[in-house]
PQR file of N, CA, C, O and H, with PARSE charges and radii, in Angstrom:
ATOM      1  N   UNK A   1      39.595 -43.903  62.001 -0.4000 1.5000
ATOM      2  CA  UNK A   1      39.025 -44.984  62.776 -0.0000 2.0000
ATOM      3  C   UNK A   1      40.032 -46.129  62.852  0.5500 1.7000
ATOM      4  O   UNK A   1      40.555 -46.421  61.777 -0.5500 1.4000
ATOM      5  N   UNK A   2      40.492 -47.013  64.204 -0.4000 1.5000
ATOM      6  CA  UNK A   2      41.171 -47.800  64.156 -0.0000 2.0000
ATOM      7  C   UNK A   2      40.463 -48.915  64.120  0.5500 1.7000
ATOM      8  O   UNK A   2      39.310 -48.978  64.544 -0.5500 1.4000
ATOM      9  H   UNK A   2      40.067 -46.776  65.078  0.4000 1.0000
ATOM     10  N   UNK A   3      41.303 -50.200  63.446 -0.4000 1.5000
ATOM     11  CA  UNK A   3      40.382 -51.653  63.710 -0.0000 2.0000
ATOM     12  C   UNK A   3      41.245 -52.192  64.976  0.5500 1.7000
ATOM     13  O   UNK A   3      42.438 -51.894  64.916 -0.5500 1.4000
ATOM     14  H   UNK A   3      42.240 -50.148  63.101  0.4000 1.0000
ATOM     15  N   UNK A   4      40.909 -52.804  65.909 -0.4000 1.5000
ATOM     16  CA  UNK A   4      40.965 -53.497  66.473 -0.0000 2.0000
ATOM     17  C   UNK A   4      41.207 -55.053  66.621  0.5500 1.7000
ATOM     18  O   UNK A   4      40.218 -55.482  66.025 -0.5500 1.4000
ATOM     19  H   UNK A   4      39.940 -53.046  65.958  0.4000 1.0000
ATOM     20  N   UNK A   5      41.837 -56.042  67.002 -0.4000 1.5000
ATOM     21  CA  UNK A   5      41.557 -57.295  67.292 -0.0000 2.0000
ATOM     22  C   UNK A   5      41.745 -57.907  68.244  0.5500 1.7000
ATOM     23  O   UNK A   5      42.829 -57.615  68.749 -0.5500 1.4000
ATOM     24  H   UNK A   5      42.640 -55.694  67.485  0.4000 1.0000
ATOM     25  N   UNK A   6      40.930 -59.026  69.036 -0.4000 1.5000
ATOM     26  CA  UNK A   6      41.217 -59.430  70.026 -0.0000 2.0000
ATOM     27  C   UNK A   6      41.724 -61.324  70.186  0.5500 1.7000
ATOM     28  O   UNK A   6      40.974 -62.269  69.941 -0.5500 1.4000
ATOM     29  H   UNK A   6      40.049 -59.264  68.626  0.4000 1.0000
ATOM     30  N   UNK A   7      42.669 -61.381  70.493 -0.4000 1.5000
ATOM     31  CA  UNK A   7      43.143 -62.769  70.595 -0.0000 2.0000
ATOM     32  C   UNK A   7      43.639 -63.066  72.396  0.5500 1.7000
ATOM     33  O   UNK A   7      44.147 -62.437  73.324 -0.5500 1.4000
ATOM     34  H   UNK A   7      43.278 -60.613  70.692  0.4000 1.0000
ATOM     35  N   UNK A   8      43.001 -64.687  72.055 -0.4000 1.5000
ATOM     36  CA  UNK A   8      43.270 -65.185  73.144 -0.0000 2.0000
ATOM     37  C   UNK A   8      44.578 -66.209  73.669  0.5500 1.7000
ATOM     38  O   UNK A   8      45.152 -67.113  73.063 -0.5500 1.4000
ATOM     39  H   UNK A   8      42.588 -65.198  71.301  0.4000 1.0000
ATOM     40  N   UNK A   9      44.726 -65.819  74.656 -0.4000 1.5000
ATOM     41  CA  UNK A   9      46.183 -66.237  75.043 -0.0000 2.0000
ATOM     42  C   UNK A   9      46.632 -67.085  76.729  0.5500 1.7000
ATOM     43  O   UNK A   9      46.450 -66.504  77.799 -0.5500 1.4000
ATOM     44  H   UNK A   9      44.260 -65.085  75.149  0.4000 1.0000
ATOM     45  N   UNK A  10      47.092 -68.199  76.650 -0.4000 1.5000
ATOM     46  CA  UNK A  10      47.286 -69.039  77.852 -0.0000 2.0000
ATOM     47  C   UNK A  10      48.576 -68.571  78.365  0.5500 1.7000
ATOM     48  O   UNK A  10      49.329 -67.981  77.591 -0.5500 1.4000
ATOM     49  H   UNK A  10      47.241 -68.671  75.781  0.4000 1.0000
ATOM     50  N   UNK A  11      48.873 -68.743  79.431 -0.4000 1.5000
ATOM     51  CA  UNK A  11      50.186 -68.454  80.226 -0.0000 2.0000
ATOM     52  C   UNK A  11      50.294 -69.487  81.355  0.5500 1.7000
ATOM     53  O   UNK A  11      49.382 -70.282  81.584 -0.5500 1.4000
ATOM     54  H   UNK A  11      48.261 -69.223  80.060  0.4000 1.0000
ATOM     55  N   UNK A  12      51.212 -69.456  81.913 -0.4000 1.5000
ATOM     56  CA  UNK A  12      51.711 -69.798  83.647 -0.0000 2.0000
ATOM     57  C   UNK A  12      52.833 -69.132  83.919  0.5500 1.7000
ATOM     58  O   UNK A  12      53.561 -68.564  83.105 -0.5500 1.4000
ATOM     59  H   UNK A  12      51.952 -68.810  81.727  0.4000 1.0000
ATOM     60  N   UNK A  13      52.990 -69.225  85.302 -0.4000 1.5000
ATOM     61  CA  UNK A  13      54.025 -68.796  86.019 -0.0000 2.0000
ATOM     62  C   UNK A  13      54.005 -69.562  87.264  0.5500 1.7000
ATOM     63  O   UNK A  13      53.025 -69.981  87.880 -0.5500 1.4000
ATOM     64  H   UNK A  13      52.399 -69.687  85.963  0.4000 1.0000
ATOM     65  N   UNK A  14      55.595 -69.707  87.608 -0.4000 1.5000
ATOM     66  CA  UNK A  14      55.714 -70.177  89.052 -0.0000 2.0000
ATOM     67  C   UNK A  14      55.744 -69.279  90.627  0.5500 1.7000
ATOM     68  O   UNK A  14      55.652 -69.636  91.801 -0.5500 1.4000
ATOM     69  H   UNK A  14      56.391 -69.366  87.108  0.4000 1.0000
ATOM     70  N   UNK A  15      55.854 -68.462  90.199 -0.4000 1.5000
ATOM     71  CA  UNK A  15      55.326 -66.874  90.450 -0.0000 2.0000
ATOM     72  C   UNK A  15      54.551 -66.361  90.875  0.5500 1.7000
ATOM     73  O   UNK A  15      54.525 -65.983  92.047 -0.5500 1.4000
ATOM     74  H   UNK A  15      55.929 -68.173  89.245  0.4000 1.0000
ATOM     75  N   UNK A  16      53.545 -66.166  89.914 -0.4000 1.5000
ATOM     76  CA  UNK A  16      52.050 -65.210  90.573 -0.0000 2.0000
ATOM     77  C   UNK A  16      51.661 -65.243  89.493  0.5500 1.7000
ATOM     78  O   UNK A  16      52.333 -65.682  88.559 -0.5500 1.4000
ATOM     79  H   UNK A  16      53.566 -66.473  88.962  0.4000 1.0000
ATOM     80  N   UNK A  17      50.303 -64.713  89.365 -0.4000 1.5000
ATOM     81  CA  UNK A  17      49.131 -64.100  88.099 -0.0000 2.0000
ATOM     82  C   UNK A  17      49.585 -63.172  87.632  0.5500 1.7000
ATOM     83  O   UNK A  17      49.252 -62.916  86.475 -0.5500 1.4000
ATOM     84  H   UNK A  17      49.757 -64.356  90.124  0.4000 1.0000
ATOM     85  N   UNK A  18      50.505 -62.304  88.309 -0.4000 1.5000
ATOM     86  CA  UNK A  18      50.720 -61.110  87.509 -0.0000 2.0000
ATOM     87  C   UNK A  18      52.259 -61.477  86.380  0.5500 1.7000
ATOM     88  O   UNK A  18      52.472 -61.214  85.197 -0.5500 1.4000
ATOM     89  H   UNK A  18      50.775 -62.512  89.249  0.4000 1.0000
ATOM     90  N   UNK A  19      53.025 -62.132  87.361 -0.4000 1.5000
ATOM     91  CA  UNK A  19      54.052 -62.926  86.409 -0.0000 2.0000
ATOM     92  C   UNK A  19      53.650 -63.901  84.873  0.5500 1.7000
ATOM     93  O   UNK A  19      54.264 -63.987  83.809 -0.5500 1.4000
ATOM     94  H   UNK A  19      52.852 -62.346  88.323  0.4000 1.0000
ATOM     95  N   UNK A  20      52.597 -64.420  85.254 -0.4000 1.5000
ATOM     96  CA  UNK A  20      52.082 -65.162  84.055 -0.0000 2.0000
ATOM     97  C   UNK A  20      50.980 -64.376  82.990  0.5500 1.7000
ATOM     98  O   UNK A  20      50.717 -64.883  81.899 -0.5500 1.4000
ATOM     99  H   UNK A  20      52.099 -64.350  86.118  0.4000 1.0000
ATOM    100  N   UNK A  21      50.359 -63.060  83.441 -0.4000 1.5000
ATOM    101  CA  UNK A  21      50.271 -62.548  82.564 -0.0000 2.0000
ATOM    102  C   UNK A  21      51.815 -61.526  81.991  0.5500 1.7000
ATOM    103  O   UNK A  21      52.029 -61.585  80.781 -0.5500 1.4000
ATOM    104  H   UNK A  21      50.572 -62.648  84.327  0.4000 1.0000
ATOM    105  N   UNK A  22      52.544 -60.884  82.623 -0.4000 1.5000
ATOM    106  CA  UNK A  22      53.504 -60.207  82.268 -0.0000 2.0000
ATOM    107  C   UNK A  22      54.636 -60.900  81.188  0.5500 1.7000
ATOM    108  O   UNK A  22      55.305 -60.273  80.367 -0.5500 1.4000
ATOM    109  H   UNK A  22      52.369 -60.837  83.606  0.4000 1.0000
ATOM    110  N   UNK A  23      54.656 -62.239  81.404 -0.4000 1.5000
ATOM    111  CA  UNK A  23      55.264 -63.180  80.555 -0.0000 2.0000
ATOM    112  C   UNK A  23      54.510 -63.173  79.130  0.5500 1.7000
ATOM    113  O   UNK A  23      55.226 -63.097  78.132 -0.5500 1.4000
ATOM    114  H   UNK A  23      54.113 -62.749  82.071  0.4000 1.0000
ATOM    115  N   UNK A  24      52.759 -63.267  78.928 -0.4000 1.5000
ATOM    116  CA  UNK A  24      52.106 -63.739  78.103 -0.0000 2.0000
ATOM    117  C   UNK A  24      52.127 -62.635  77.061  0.5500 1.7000
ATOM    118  O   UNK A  24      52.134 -62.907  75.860 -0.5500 1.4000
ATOM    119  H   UNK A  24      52.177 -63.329  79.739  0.4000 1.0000
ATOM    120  N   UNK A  25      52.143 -60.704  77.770 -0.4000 1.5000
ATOM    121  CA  UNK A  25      52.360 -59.681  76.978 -0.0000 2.0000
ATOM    122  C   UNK A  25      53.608 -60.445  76.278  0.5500 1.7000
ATOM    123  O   UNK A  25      53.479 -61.208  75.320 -0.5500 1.4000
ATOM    124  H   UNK A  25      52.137 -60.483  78.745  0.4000 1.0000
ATOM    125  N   UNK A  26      54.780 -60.134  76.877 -0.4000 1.5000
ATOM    126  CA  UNK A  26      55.957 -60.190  76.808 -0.0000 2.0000
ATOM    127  C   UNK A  26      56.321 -61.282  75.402  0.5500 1.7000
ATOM    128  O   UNK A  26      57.347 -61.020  74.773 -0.5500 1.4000
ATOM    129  H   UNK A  26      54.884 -59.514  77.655  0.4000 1.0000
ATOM    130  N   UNK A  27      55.670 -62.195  75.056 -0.4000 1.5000
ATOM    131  CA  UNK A  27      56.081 -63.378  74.385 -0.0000 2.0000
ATOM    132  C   UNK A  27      55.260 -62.926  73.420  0.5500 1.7000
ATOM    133  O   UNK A  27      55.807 -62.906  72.317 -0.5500 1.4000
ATOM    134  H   UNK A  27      54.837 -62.408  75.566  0.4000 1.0000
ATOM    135  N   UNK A  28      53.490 -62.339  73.445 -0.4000 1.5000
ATOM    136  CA  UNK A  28      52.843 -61.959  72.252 -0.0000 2.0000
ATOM    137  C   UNK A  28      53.238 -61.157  71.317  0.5500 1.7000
ATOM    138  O   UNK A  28      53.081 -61.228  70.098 -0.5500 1.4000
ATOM    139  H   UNK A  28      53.045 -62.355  74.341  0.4000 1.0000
ATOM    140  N   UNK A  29      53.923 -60.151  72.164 -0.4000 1.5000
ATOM    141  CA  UNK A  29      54.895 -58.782  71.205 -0.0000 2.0000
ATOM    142  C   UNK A  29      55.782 -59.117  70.455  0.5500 1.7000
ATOM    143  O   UNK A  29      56.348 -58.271  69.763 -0.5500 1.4000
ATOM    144  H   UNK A  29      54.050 -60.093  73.154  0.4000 1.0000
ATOM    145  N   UNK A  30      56.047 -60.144  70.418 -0.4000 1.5000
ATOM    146  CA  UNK A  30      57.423 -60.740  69.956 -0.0000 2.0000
ATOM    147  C   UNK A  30      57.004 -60.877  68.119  0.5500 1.7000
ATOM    148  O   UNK A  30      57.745 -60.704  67.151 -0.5500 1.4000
ATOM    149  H   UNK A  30      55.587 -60.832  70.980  0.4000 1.0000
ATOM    150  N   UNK A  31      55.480 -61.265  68.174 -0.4000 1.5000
ATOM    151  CA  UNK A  31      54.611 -61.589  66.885 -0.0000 2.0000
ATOM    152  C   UNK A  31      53.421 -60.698  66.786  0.5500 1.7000
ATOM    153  O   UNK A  31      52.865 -60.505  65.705 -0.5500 1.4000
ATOM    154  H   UNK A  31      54.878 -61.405  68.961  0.4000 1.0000
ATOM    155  N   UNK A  32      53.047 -60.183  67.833 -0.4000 1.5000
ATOM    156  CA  UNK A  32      51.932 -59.106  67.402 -0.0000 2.0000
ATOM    157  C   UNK A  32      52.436 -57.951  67.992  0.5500 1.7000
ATOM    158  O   UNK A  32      53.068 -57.711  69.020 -0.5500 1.4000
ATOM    159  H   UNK A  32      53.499 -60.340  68.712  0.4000 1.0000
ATOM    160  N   UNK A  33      51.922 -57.207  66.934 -0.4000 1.5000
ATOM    161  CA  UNK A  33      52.619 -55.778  67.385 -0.0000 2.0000
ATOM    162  C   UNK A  33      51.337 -54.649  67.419  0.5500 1.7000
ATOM    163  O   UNK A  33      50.333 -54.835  66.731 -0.5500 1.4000
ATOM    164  H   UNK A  33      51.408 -57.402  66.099  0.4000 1.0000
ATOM    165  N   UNK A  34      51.472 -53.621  68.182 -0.4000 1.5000
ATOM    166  CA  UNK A  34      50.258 -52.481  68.842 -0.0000 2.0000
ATOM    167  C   UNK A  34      49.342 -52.927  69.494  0.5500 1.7000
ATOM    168  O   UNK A  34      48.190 -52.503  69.402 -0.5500 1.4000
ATOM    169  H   UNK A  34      52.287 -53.471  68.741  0.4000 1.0000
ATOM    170  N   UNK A  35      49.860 -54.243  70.578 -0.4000 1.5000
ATOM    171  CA  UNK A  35      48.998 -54.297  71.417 -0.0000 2.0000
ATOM    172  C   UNK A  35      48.637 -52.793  72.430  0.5500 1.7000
ATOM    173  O   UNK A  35      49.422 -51.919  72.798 -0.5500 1.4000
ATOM    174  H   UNK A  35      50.796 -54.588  70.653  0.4000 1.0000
ATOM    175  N   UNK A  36      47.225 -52.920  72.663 -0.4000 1.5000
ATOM    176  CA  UNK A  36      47.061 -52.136  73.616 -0.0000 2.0000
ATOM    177  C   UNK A  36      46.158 -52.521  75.115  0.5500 1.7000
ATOM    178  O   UNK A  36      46.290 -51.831  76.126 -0.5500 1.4000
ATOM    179  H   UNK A  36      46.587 -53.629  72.364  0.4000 1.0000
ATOM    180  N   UNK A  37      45.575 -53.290  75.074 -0.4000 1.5000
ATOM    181  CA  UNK A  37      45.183 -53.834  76.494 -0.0000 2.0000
ATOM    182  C   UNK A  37      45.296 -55.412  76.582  0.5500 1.7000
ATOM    183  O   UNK A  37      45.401 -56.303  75.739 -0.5500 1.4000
ATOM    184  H   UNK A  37      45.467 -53.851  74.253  0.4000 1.0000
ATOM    185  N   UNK A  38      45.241 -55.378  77.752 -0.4000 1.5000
ATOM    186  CA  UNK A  38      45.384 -56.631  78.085 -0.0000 2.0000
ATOM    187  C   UNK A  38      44.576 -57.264  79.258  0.5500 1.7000
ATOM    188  O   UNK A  38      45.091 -57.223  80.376 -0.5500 1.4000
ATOM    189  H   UNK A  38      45.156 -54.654  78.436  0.4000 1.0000
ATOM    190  N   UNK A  39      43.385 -57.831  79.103 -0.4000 1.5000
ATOM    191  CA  UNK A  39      42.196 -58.775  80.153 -0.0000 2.0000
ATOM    192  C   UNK A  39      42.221 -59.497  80.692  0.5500 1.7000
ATOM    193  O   UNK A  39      41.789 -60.523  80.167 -0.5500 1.4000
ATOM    194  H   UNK A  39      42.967 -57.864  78.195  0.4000 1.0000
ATOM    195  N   UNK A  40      42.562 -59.578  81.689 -0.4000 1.5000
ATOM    196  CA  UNK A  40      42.534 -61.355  82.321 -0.0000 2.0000
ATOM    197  C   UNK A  40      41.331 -61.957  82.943  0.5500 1.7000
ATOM    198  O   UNK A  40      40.821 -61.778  84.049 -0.5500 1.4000
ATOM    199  H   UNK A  40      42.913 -58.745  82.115  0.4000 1.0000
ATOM    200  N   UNK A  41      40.927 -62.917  81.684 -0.4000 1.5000
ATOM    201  CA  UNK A  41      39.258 -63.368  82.119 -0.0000 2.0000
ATOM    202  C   UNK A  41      39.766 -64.731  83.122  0.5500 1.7000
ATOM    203  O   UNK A  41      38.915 -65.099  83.932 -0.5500 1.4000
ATOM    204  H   UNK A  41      41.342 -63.063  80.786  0.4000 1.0000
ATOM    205  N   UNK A  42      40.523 -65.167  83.117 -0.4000 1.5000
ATOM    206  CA  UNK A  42      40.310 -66.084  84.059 -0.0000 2.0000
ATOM    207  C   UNK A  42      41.583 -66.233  85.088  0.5500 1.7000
ATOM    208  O   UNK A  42      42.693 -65.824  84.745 -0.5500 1.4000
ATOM    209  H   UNK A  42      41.214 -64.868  82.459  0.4000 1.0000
ATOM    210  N   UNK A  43      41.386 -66.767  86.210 -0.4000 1.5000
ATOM    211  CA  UNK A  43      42.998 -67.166  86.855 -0.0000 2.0000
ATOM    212  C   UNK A  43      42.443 -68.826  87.635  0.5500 1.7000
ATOM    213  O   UNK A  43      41.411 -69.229  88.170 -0.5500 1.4000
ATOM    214  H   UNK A  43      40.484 -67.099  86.488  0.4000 1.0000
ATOM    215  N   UNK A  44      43.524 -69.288  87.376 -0.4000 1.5000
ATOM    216  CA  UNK A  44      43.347 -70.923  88.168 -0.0000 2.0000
ATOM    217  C   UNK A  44      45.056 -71.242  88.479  0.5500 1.7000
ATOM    218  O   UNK A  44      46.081 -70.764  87.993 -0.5500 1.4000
ATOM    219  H   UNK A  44      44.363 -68.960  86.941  0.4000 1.0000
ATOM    220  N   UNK A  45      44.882 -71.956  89.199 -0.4000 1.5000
ATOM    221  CA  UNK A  45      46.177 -72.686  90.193 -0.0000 2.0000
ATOM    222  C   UNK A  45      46.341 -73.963  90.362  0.5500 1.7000
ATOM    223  O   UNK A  45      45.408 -74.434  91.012 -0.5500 1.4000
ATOM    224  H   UNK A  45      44.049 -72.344  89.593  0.4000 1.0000
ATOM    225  N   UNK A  46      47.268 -74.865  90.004 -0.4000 1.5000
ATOM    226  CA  UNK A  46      47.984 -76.116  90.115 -0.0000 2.0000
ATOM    227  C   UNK A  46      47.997 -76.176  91.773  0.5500 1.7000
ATOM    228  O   UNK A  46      48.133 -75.048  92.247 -0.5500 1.4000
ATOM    229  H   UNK A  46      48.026 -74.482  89.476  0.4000 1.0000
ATOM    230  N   UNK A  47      47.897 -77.142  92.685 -0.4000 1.5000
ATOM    231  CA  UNK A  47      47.861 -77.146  94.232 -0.0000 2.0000
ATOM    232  C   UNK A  47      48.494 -78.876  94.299  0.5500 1.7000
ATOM    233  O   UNK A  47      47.802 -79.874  94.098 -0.5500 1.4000
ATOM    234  H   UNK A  47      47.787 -78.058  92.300  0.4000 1.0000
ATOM    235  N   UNK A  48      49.918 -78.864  94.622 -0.4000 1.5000
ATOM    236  CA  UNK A  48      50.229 -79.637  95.383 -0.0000 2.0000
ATOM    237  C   UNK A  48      50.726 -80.188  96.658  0.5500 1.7000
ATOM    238  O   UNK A  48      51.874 -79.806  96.885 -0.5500 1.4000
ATOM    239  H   UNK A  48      50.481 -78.053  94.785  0.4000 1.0000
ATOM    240  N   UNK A  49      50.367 -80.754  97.317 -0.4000 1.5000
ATOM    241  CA  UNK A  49      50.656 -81.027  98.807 -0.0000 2.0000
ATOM    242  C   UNK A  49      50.626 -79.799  99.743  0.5500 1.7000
ATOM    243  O   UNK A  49      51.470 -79.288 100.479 -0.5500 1.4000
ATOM    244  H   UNK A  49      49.435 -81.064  97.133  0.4000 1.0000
ATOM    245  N   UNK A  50      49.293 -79.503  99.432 -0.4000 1.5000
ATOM    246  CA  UNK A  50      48.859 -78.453  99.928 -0.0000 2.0000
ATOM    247  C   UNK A  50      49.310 -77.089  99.795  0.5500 1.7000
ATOM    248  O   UNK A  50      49.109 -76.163 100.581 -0.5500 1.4000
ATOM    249  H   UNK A  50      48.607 -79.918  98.834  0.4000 1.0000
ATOM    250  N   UNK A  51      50.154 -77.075  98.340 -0.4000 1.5000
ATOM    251  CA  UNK A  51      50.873 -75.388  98.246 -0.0000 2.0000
ATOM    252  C   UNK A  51      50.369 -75.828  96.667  0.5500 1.7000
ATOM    253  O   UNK A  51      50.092 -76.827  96.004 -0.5500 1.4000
ATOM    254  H   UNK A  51      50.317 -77.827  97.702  0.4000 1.0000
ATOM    255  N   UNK A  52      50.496 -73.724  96.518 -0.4000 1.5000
ATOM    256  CA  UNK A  52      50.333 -73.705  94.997 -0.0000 2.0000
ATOM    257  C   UNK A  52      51.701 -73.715  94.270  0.5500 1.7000
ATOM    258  O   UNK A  52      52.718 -73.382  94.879 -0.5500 1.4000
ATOM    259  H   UNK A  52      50.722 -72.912  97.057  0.4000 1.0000
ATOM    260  N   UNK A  53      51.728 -74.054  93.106 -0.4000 1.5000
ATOM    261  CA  UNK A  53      52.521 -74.640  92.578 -0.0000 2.0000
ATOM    262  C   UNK A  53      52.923 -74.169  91.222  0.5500 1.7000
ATOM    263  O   UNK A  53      54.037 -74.315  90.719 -0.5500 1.4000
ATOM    264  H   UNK A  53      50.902 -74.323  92.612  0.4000 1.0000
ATOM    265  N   UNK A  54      51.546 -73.395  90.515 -0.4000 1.5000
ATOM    266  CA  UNK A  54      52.174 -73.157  89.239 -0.0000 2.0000
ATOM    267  C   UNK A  54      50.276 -72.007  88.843  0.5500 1.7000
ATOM    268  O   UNK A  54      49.086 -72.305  88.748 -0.5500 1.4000
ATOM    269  H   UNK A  54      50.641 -73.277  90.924  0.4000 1.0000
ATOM    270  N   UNK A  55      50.920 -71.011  88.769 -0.4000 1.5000
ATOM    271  CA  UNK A  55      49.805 -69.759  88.399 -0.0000 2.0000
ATOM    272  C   UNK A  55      49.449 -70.091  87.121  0.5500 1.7000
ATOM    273  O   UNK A  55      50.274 -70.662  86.408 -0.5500 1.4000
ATOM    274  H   UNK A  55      51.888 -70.769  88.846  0.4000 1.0000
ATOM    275  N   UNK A  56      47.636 -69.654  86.443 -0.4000 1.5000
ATOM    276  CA  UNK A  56      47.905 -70.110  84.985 -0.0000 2.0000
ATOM    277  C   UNK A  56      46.541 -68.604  84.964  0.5500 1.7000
ATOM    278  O   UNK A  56      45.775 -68.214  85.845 -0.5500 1.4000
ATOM    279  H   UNK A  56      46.965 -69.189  87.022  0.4000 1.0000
ATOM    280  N   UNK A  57      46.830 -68.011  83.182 -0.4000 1.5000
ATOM    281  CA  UNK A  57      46.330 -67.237  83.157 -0.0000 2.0000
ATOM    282  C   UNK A  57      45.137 -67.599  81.707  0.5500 1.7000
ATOM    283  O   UNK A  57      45.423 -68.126  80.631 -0.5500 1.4000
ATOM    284  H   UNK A  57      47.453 -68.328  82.466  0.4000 1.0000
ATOM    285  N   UNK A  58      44.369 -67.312  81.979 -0.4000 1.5000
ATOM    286  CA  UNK A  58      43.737 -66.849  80.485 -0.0000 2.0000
ATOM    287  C   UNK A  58      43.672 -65.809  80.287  0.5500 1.7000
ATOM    288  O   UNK A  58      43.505 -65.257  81.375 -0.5500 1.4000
ATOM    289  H   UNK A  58      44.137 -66.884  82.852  0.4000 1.0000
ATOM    290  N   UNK A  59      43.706 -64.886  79.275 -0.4000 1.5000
ATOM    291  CA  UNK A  59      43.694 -63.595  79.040 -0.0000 2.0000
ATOM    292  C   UNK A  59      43.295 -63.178  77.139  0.5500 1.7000
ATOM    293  O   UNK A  59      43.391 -63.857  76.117 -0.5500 1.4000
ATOM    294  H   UNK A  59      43.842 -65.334  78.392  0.4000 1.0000
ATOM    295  N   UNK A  60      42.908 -61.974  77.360 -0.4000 1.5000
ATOM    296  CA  UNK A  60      42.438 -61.084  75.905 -0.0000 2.0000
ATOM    297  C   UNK A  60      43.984 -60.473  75.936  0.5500 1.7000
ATOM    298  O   UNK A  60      44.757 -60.414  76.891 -0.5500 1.4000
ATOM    299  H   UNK A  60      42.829 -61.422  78.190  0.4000 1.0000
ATOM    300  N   UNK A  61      44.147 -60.090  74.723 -0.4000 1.5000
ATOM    301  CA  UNK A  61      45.172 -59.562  74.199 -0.0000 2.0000
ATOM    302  C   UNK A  61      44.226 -58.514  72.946  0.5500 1.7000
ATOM    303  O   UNK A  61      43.653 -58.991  71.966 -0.5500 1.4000
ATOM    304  H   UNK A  61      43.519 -60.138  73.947  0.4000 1.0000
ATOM    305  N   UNK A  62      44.265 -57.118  73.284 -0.4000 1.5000
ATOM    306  CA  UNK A  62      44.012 -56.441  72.119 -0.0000 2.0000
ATOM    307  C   UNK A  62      45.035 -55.510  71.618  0.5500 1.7000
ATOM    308  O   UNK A  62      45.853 -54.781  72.177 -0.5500 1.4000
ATOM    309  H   UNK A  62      44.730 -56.730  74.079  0.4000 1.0000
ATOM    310  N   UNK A  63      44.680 -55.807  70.159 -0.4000 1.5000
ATOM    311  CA  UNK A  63      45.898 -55.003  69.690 -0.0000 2.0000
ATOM    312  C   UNK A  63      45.246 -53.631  67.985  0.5500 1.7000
ATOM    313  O   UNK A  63      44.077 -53.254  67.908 -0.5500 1.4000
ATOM    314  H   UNK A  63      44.015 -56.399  69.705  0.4000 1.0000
ATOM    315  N   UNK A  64      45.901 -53.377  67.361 -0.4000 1.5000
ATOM    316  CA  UNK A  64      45.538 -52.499  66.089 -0.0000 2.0000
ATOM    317  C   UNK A  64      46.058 -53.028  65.305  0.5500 1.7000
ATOM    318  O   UNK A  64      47.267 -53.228  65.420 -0.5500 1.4000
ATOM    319  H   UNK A  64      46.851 -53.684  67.423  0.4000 1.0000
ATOM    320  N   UNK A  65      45.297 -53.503  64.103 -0.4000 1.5000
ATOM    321  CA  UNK A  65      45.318 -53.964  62.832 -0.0000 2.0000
ATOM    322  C   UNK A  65      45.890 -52.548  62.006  0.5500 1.7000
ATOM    323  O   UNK A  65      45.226 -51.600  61.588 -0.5500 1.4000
ATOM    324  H   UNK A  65      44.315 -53.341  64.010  0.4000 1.0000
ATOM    325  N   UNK A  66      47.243 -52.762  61.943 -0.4000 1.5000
ATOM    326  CA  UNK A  66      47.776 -51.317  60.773 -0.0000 2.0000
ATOM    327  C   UNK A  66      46.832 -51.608  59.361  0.5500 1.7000
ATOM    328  O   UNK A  66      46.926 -50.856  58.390 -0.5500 1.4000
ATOM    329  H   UNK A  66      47.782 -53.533  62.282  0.4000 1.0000
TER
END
């Protein structure tokens, strides 16, 4: 039986949603290790002068407790 844990994690990108989550894996692995999925419960956007400006992610990060 594996344990599981789930932590939550902020991002942005100037980019896209998928850039600012791909960054947020990218930086978690660095300190958690066997992640295996990754959720994105929320997406919101910075809007200036009528353009977007800066992607931001909330997201689950699950990983295995060795």
């Amino acid at each position: 039986m594996a344990v599981l844990k789930v932590i939550e994690v902020l991002s942005n990108s100037g980019k896209s949603w998928e850039d600012a989550t791909a960054k947020a894996v990218a930086h978690a692995s660095k300190s958690v290790k066997n992640i295996k999925s990754v959720y994105v419960q929320d997406q919101s956007a910075s809007v200036k002068d009528g353009k977007v400006t800066d992607y931001r992610v909330n997201l689950k990060l699950t990983f295995e407790v060795k």
